[in-house]
C-alpha positions in Angstrom: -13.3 -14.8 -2.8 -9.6 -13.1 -3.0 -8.8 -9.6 -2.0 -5.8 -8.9 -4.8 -3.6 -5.2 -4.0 -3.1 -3.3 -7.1 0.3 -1.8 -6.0 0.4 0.6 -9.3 -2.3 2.5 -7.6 0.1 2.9 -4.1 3.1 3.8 -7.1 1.2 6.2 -8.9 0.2 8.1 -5.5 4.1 8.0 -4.6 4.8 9.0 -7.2 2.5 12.2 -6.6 3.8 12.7 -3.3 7.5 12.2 -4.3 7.7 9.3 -1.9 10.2 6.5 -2.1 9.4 3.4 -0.1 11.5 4.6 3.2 9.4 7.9 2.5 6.1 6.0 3.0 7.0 3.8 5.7 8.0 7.0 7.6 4.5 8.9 6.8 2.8 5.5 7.5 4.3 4.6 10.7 5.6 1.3 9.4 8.8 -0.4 8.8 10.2 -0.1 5.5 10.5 -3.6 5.5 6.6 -3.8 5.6 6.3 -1.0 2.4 8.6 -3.3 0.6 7.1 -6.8 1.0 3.8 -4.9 0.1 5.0 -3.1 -3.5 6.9 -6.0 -3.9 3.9 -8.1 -3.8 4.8 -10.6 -1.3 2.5 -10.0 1.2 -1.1 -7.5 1.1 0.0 -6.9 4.7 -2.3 -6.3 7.8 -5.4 -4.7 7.6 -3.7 -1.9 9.6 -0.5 -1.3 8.2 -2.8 -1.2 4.8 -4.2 1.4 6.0 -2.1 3.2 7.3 -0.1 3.2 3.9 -3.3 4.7 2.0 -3.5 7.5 4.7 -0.5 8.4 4.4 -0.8 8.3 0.1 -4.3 10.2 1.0 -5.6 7.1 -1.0 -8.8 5.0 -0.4 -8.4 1.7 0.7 -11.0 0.5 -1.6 -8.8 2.0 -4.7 -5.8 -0.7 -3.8 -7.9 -3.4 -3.1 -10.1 -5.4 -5.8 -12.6 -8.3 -4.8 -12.5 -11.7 -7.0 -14.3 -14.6 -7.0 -12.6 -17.8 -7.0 
């Protein structure tokens, strides 16, 4: 089983907001350098900066994240 991010969903919602990456990591309480490697697609990220990124999109968790079997 894989957890995959679907970082269109975290785009659209910054896009709603009018957030740019530094804009997010500021409402999130994370680095920007955390945002990036996320959108980017380099990392998922922790289980708490995740979270903290969809709080701050007003986003449910379980709309970034998608289950897949192996």
């Amino acid at each position: 089983m894989k957890l995959l991010l679907d970082t269109k969903q975290i785009y659209l919602a910054m896009a709603e907001k009018g957030y740019n990456g530094a804009d997010l990591a500021k409402a999130a309480g994370v680095s920007s350098a955390a945002v990036n490697t996320i959108l980017n697609g380099k990392r998922r990220g922790t289980t708490k900066v995740l979270g903290n990124i969809c709080k701050a999109l007003d986003l449910p968790v379980k709309e970034v994240l998608s289950v897949i079997d192996d």
